[in-house]
MMTF fields as JSON, N, C-alpha, C and O atoms, coordinates in Angstrom:
{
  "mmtfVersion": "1.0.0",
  "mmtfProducer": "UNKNOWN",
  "numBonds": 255,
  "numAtoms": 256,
  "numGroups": 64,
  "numChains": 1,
  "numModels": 1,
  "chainsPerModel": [1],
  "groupsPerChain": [64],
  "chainIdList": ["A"],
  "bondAtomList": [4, 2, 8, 6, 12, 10, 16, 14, 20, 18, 24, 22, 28, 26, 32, 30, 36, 34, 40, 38, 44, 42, 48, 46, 52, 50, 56, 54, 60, 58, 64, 62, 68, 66, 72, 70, 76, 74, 80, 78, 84, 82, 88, 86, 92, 90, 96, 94, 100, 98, 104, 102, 108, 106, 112, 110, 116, 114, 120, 118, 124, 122, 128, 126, 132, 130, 136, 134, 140, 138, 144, 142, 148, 146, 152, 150, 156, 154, 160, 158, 164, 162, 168, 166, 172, 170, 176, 174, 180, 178, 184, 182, 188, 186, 192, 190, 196, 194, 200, 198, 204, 202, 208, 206, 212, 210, 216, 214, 220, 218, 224, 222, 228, 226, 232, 230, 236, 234, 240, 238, 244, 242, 248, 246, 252, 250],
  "bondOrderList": [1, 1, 1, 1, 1, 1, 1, 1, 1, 1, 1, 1, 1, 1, 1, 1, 1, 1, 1, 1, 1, 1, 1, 1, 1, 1, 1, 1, 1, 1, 1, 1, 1, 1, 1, 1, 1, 1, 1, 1, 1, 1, 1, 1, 1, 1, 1, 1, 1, 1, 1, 1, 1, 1, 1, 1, 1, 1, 1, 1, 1, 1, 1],
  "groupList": [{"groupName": "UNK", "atomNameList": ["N", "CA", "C", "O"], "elementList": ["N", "C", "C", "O"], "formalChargeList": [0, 0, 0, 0], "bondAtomList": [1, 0, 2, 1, 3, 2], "bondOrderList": [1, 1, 2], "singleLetterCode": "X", "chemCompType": "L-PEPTIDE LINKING"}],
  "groupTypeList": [0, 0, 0, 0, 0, 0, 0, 0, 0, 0, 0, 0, 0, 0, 0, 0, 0, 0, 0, 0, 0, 0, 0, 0, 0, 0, 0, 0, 0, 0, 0, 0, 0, 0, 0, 0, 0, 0, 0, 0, 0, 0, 0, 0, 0, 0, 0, 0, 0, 0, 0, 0, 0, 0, 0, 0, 0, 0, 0, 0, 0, 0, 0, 0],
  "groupIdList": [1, 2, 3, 4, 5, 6, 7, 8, 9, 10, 11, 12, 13, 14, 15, 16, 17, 18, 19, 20, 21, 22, 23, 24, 25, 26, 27, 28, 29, 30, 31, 32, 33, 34, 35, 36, 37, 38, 39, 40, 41, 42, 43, 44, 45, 46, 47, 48, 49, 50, 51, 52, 53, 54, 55, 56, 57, 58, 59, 60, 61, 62, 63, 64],
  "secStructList": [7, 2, 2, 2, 2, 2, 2, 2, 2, 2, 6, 6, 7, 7, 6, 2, 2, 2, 2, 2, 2, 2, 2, 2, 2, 2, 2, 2, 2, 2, 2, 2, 2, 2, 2, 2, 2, 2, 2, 2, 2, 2, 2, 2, 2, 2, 2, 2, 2, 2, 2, 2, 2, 2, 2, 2, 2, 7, 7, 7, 7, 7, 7, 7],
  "xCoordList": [0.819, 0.0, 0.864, 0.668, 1.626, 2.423, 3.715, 4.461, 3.785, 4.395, 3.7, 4.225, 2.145, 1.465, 0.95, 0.808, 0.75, 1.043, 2.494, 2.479, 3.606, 4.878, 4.574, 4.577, 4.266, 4.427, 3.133, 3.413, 1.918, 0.986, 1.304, 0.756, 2.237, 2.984, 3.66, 3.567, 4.482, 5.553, 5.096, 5.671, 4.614, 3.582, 2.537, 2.179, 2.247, 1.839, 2.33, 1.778, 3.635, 4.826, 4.801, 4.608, 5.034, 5.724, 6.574, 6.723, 7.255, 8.415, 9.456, 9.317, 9.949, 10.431, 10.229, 11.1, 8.804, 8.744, 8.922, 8.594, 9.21, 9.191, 10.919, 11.315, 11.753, 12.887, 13.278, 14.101, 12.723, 12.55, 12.248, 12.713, 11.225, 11.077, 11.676, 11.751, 12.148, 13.714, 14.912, 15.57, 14.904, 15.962, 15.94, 16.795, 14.662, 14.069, 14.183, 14.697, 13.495, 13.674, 15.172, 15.714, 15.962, 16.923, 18.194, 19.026, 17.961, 18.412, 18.17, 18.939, 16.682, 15.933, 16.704, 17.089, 16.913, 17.445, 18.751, 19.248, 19.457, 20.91, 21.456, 22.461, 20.645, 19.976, 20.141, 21.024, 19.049, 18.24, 19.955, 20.429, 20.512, 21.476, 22.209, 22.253, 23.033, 24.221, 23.973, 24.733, 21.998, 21.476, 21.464, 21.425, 21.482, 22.041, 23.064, 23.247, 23.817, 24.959, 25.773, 26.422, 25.487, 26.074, 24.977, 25.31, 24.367, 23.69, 24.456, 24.659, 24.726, 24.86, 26.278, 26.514, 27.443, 28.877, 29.412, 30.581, 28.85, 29.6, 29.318, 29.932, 28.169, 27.78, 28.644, 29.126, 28.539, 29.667, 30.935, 31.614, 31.394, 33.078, 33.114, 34.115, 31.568, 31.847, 31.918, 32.713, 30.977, 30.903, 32.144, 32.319, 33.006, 33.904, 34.951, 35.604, 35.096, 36.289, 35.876, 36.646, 34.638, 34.353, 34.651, 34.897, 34.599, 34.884, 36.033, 36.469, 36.594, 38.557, 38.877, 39.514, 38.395, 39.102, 38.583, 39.419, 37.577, 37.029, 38.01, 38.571, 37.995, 38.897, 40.555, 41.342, 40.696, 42.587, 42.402, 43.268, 41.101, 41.351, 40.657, 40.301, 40.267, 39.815, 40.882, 41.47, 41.069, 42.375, 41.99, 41.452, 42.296, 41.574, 42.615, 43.4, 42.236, 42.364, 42.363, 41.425, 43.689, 43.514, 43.846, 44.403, 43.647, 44.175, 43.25, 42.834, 42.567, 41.631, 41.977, 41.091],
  "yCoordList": [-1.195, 0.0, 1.259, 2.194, 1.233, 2.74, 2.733, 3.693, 1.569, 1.827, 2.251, 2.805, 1.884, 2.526, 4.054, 4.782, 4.213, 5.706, 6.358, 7.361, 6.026, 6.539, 6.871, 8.023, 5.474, 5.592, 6.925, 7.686, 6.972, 8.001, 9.821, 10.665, 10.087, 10.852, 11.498, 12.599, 10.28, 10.694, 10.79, 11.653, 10.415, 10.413, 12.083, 12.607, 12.598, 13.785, 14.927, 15.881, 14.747, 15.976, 16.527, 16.082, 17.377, 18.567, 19.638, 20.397, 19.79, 20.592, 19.958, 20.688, 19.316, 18.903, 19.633, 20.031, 19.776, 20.191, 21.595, 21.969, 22.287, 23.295, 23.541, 24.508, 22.748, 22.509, 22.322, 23.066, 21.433, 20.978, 21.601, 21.448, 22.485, 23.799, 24.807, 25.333, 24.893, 26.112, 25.571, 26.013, 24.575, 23.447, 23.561, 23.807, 23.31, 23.154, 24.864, 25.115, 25.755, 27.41, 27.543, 27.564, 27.64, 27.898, 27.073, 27.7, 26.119, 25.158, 25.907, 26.259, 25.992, 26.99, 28.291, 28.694, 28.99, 30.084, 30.236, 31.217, 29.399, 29.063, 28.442, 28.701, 27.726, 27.205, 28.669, 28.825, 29.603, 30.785, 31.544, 32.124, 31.52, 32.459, 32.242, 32.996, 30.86, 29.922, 30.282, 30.734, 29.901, 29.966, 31.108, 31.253, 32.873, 33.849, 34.525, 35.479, 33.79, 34.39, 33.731, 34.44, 32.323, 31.871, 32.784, 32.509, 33.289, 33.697, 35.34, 35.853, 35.835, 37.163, 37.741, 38.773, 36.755, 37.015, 37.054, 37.437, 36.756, 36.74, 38.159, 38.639, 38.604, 40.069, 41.409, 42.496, 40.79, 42.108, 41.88, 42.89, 40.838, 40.391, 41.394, 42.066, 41.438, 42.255, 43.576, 44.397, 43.684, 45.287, 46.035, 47.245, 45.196, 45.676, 46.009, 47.052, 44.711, 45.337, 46.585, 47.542, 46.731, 47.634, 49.056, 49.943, 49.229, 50.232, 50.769, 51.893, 49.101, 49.739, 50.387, 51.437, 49.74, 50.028, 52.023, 52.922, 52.163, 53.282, 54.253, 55.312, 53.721, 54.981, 54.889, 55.831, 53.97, 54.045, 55.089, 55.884, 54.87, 55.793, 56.731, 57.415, 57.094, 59.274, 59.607, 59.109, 60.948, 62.011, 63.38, 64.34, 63.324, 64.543, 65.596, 65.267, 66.946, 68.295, 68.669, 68.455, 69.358, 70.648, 71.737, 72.521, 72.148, 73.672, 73.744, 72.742, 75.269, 75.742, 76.321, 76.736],
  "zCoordList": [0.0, 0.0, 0.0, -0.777, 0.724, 0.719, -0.4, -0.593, -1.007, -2.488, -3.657, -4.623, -3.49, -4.167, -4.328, -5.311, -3.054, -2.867, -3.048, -3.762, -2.598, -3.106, -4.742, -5.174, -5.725, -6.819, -7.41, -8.337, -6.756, -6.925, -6.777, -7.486, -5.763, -5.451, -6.579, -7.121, -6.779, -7.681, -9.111, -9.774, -9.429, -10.713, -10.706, -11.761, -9.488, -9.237, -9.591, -10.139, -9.172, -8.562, -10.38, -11.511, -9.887, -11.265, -11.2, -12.158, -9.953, -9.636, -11.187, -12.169, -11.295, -12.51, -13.744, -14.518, -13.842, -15.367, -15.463, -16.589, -14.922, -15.139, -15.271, -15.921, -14.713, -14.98, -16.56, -17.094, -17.149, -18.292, -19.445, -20.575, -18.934, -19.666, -20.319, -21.429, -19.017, -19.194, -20.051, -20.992, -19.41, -20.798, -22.102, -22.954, -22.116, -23.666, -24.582, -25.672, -23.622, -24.303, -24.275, -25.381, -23.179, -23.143, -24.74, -25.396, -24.815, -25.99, -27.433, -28.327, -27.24, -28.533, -28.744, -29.841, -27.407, -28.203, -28.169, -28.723, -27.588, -28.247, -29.619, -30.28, -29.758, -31.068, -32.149, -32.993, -31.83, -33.015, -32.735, -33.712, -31.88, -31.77, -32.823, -33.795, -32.658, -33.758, -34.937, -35.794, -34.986, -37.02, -37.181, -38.403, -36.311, -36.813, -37.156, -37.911, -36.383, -36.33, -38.024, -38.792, -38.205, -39.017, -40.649, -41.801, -40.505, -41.566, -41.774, -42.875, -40.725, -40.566, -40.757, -41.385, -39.983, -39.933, -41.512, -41.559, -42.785, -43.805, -44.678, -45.631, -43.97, -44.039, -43.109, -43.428, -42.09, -41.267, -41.846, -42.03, -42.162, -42.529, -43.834, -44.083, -44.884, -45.855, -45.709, -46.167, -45.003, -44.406, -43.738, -43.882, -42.98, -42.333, -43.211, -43.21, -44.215, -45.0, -45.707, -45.622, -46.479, -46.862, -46.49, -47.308, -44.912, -44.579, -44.152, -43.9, -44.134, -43.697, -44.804, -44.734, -46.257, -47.521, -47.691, -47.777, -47.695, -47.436, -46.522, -46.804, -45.711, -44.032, -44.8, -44.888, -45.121, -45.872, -47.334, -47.7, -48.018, -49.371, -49.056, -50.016, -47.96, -47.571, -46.856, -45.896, -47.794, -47.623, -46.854, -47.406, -45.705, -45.107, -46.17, -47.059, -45.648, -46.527, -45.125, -44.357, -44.767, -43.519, -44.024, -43.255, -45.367, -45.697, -46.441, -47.024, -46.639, -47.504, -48.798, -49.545]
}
């Protein structure tokens, strides 16, 4: 009898899932992070050179 109830108990409880939860979102948006970053970095890499090449070929002028 009181293994049956142990097992009723425990079959109850849900402190757990909410553990599980967080697991699961937390995964997801580490996940969305990786698939942006890998979509996005071949765009700043262009952009950046772009603008070094830019800042090396402008010639300031300090005389009027």
């Amino acid at each position: 009898m009181k293994l049956f109830k142990l097992a009723k108990t425990f079959r109850n409880d849900e402190d757990g899932a909410v553990t599980v939860d967080w697991v699961v979102l937390t995964a997801a948006i580490v996940g969305l992070g990786i698939a942006v970053y890998g979509v996005v970095s071949g765009g700043i890499s262009d952009l950046s050179t772009d603008i070094d090449t830019q800042l090396k070929t402008d010639q300031i002028k300090t005389k009027f």
